[in-house]
C-alpha positions as CSV (number, residue, x, y, z in Angstrom):
1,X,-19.9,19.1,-3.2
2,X,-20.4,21.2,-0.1
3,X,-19.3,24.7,-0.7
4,X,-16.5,25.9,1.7
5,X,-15.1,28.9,0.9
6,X,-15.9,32.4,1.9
7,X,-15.9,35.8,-0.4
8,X,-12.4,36.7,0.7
9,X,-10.8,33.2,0.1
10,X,-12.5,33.5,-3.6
11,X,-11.3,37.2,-4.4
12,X,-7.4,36.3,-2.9
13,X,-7.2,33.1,-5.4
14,X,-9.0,35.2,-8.3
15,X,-6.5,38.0,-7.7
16,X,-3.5,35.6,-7.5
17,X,-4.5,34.1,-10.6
18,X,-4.7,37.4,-12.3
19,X,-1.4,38.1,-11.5
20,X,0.2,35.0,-12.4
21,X,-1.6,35.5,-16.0
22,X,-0.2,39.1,-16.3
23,X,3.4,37.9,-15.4
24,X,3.5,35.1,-18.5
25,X,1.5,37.9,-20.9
26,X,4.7,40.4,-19.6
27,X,7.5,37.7,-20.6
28,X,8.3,38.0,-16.3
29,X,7.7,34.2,-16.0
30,X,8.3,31.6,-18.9
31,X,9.1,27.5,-18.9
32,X,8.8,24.9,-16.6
33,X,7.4,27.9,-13.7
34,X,5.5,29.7,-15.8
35,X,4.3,26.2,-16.8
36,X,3.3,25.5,-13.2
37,X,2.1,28.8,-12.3
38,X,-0.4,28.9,-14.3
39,X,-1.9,25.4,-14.4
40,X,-1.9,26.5,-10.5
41,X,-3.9,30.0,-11.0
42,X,-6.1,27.7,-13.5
43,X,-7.0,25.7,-10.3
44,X,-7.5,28.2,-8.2
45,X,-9.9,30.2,-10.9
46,X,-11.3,27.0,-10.9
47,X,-12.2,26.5,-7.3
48,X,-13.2,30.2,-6.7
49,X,-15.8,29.7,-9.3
50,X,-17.5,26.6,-7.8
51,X,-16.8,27.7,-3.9
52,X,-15.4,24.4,-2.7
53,X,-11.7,23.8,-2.5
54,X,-11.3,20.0,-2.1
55,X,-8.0,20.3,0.2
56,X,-9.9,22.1,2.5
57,X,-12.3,18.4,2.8
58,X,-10.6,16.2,4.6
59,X,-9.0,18.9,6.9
60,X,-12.3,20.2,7.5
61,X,-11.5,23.4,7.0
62,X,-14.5,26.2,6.4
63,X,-13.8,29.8,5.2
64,X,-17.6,30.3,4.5
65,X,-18.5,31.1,7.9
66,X,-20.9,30.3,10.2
67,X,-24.5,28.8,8.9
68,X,-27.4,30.8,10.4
């Protein structure tokens, strides 16, 4: 897979998913949303960790900037 996200996009989903995490370990979110939530923050751990966000594919969107 082509890699297509930048630094930022990567530290925004890690941070997102750190939160979600440390609203279920607080009791904040529980259920059906906290069920959600965090298969969502696993996805986006997920994706920061192998740099390619397949949404981004077919809308050919690019984070990573510009190839030199």
């Amino acid at each position: 897979m082509t890699k297509n996200m930048g630094s930022a996009d990567r530290i925004i989903r890690v941070l997102i998913a750190a939160v979600v995490i440390a609203l279920y370990f607080a009791h904040i979110i529980n259920g059906t949303t906290a069920a959600v939530l965090l298969a969502l923050a696993g996805v986006f751990l997920l994706t920061s960790f192998i740099s390619t966000c397949p949404l981004y594919l077919p809308f050919g969107i690019n984070t990573r900037g510009k190839k030199k």
